[in-house]
N, C-alpha and C positions, 0 to 999 in steps of 0.2 A: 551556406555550408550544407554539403550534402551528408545523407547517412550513409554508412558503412553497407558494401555489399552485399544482399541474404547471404547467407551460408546455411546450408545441412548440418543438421545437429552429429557429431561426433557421437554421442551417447543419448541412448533415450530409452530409463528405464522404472522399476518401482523400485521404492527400498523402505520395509517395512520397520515402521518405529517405534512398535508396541501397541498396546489394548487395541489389537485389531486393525489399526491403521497403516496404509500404503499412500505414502506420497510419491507423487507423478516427476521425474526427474530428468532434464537433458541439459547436455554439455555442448558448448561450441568453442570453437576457436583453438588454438595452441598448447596442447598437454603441459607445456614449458614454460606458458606466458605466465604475467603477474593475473593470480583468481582474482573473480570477480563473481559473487551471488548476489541476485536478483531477487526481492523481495517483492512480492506483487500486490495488489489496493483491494480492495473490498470493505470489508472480511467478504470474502467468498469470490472473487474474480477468476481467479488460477492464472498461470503461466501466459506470457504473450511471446514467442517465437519474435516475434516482427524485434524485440527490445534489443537483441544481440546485436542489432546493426547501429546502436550507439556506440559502441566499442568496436577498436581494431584488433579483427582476430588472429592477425598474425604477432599481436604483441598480448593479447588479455585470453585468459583461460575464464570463458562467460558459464556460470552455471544454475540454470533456473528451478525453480521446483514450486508446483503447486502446492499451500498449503493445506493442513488437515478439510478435509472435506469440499474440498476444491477442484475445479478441472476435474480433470484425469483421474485424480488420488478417492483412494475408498476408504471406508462406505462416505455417503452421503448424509451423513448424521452431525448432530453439537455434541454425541458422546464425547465425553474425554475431549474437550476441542475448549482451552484455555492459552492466554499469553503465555504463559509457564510452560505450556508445555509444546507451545511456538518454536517457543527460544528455544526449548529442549532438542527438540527435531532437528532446529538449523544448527546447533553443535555438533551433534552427533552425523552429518550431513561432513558435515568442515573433517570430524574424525573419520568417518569409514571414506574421506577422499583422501586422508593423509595431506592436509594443509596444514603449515604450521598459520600464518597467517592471510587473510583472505580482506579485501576490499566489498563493504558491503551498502548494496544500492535499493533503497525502498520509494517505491511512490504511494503519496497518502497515506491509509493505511498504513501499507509498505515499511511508510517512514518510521511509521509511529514504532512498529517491529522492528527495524534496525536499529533502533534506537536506543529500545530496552534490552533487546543482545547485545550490543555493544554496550551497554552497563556493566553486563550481569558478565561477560568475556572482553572485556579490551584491550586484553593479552593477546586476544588472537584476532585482532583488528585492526588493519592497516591505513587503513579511512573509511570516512561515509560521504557518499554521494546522496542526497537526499531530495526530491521532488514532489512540490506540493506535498508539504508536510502536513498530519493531524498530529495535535498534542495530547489529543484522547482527554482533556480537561473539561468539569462540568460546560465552564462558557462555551466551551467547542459546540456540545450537544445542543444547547442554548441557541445557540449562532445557525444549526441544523434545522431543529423544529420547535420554535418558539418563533411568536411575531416578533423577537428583539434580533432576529438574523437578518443579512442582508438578504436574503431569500425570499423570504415572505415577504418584504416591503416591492420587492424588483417585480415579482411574481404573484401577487397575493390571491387572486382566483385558482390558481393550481393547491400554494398555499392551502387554501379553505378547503380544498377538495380532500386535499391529502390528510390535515387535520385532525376531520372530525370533530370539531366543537373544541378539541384539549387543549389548552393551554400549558401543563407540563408535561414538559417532554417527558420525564419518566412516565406518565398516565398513557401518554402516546404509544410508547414503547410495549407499554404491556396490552395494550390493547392490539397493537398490530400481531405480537407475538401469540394472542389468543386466538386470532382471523387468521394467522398464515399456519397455523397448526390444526386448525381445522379438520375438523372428519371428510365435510361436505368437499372436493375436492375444486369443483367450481366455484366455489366461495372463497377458496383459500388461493388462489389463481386470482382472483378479480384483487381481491389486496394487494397479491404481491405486484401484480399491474399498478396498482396504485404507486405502491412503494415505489418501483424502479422506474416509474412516470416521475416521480418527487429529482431524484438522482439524476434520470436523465436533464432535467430542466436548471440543475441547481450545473450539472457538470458543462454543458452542451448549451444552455438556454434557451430550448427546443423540444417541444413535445417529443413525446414517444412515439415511433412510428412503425416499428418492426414487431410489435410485441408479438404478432398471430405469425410472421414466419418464423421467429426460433421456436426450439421446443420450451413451452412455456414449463416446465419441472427445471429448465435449467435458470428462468429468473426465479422461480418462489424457492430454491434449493441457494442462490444468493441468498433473495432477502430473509429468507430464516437464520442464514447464517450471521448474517450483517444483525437482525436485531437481536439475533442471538448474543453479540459481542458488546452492544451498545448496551443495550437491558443492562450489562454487569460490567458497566465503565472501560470496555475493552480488559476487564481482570488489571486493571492498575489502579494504585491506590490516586489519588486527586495528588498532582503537583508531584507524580514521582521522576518525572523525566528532568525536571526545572529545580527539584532539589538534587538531583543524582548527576548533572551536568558538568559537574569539575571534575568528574573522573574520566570526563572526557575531551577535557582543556590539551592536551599533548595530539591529540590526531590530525592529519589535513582534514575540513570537513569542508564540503560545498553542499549552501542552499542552491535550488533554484524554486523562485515561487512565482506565480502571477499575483499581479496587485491587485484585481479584479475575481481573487478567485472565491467564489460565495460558498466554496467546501470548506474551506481550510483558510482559518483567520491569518490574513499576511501581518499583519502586527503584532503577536502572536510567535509567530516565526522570527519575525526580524527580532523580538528580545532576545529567543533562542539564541540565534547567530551569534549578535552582541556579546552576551553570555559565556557562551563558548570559542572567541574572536575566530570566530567563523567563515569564509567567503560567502557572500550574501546575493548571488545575481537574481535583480529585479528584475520581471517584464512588466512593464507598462502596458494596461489594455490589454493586458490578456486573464484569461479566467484558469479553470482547475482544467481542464483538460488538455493532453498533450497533441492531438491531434491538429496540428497547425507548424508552419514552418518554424518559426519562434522557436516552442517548444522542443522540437524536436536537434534544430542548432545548438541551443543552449544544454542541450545534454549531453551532442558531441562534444562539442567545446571541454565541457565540466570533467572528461571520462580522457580527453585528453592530457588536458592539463594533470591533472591526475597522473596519467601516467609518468608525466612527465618530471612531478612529483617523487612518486613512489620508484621511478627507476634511479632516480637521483641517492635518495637513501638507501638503495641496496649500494649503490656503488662506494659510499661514505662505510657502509659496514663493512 
C-alpha cells in the first residue's frame, strides 16, 4: 500500500495562544473534508509535512501544528509549557478553525496528548488514531531509563553511557536537566548528544550519526524539552489515562503498535485497547519507529478505515 500523494500546505501560519507563545500551523487537504489534527512525538519534535500523506486529501481536512516550543512555534523556552496547557492550545486550535468535531491523530508522545484531550473534550471528538502509544505511567519511565527496560538489556553499552552510574530514573532526570541547562554551552551540547544518541538507539537501533550536520540548538532545545516533560510525569497524575478511559468507550479508536517497540510498552497498550474495546493492529517485528513500509501501510490503512467509519455516521445523522 502506497502513501498518499505530497500535497502543498493550503494554510501555513502562526496563531498565538497566550503567555507569549506562537504555535507554528498548516493545513492540507479539502476545506470540506472530515478534520483531522496531527499531534506530533517528542515532547519537542514539531510538525512533519511528510504525515499528510496518510490521509486522502480530497476526502480529510489534515491540520498539523507544532507544539508549545516546538518546530517553527516561539519562543524556545518550558515557560508556561504543561499538558494542560497542550490540551488548551489544541481546543482553542479546533475553536478559532470553527470545528465542531475533529478526528485526532497522535504518535507516542503524540498519543499520550490525544489522549488526555480527548478526556478532557470528547464532545468534540470524533475518534482517535493513535501510534505507538506512551502512557506517560511511572513503569513507562522505568521501561526508558532503568536496566528493567528492554533497552538497556538489548543495548547495555549505550545504556552505561547514557546512564551515568543512576539507577533511578527520576535521579537520571534531574541530572541530565542540570547538564542540558548548562551555562558552559559545550557541555550542554555534549549531553543533549548523549541524550538524542539514547532515543536514536532505543527508536532506530542505530547509533547517532548526524549529530555535527544538524544545527546542534535544535537537538539540546528537544532534549530540554523532553526532560523538561518527563522530570514532571508529562504533568499527569500516575494511571490518569487507565482510570479516565470509560469516557472514552463510545469512539472508533485505532491502535497501531510494534511489538518490538523498546519506547513504548506494547503490553501496556494492548490493556489500553482491551479497556476501551478498541482496534488493536499488531506489527510483528517491528519496533517504535514509522519509517519502514509496515508502518507507514498500516497508518494508511487505519486513516482509511476510519473514514470510512466516520462518513458512515454522518450519513446515519
Amino acid at each position: 500500500m502506497q502513501l498518499h500523494p505530497q500535497y502543498v500546505a493550503n494554510r501555513d501560519y502562526h496563531l498565538s495562544v497566550g503567555d507569549g507563545h506562537q504555535i507554528h500551523v498548516q493545513e492540507y487537504g479539502a476545506s470540506t473534508g472530515i478534520a483531522v489534527v496531527l499531534c506530533h512525538g517528542g515532547p519537542g519534535a514539531g510538525l512533519c509535512p511528510e504525515n499528510c500523506r496518510f490521509f486522502d486529501l480530497e476526502r480529510f481536512r489534515v491540520i498539523m501544528f507544532s507544539q508549545r516550543g516546538c518546530g517553527h512555534s516561539t519562543p524556545h523556552d518550558s515557560s508556561t509549557n504543561t499538558t494542560s496547557e497542550l490540551v488548551a492550545d489544541l481546543e482553542y486550535l479546533r475553536q478559532q478553525l470553527g470545528i465542531e468535531k475533529w478526528l485526532v491523530c497522535g504518535e507516542s508522545w503524540g498519543a499520550t496528548l490525544a489522549l488526555v484531550y480527548a478526556i478532557h473534550h470528547q464532545e468534540h471528538v470524533a475518534g482517535l488514531i493513535l501510534r505507538a502509544s506512551f502512557l506517560a505511567c511511572n513503569s513507562d519511565f522505568e521501561w526508558l531509563y532503568t536496566t528493567k527496560g528492554a533497552g538497556a538489556h538489548f543495548y547495555p553499552e549505550c545504556f552505561n553511557e547514557f546512564a551515568h552510574d543512576y539507577t533511578d530514573w527520576r535521579a537520571l532526570l534531574d541530572f541530565y536537566q542540570q547538564q542540558l541547562n548548562n551555562d558552559d554551552q559545550i557541555k550542554a551540547s555534549k549531553f543533549a548528544k548523549l541524550w538524542c544518541h539514547w532515543e536514536q538507539v532505543l527508536c532506530h537501533g542505530e547509533p547517532l550519526t548526524n549529530w555535527s550536520l544538524q544545527e546542534p540548538h535544535v537537538g539540546l532545545n528537544q532534549a530540554k524539552l523532553m526532560v523538561h516533560y518527563f522530570r514532571h510525569r508529562c504533568f499527569i497524575e500516575e494511571g490518569f489515562i487507565a482510570e479516565n478511559a470509560h469516557l472514552l468507550t463510545h469512539l472508533p479508536i485505532w491502535f497501531i503498535h510494534g511489538r518490538a517497540d523498546l519506547i513504548c510498552r506494547y503490553s501496556a497498550v494492548q490493556q489500553l485497547a482491551e479497556q476501551l474495546n478498541a482496534q488493536l493492529l499488531i506489527l510483528d517485528g517491528i519496533g517504535h519507529s514509522s519509517d519502514n513500509q509496515v508502518y507507514l501501510a498500516a497508518m494508511r490503512r487505519a486513516a482509511d478505515l476510519m473514514y470510512i467509519k466516520l462518513s458512515r455516521d454522518q450519513c446515519k445523522a
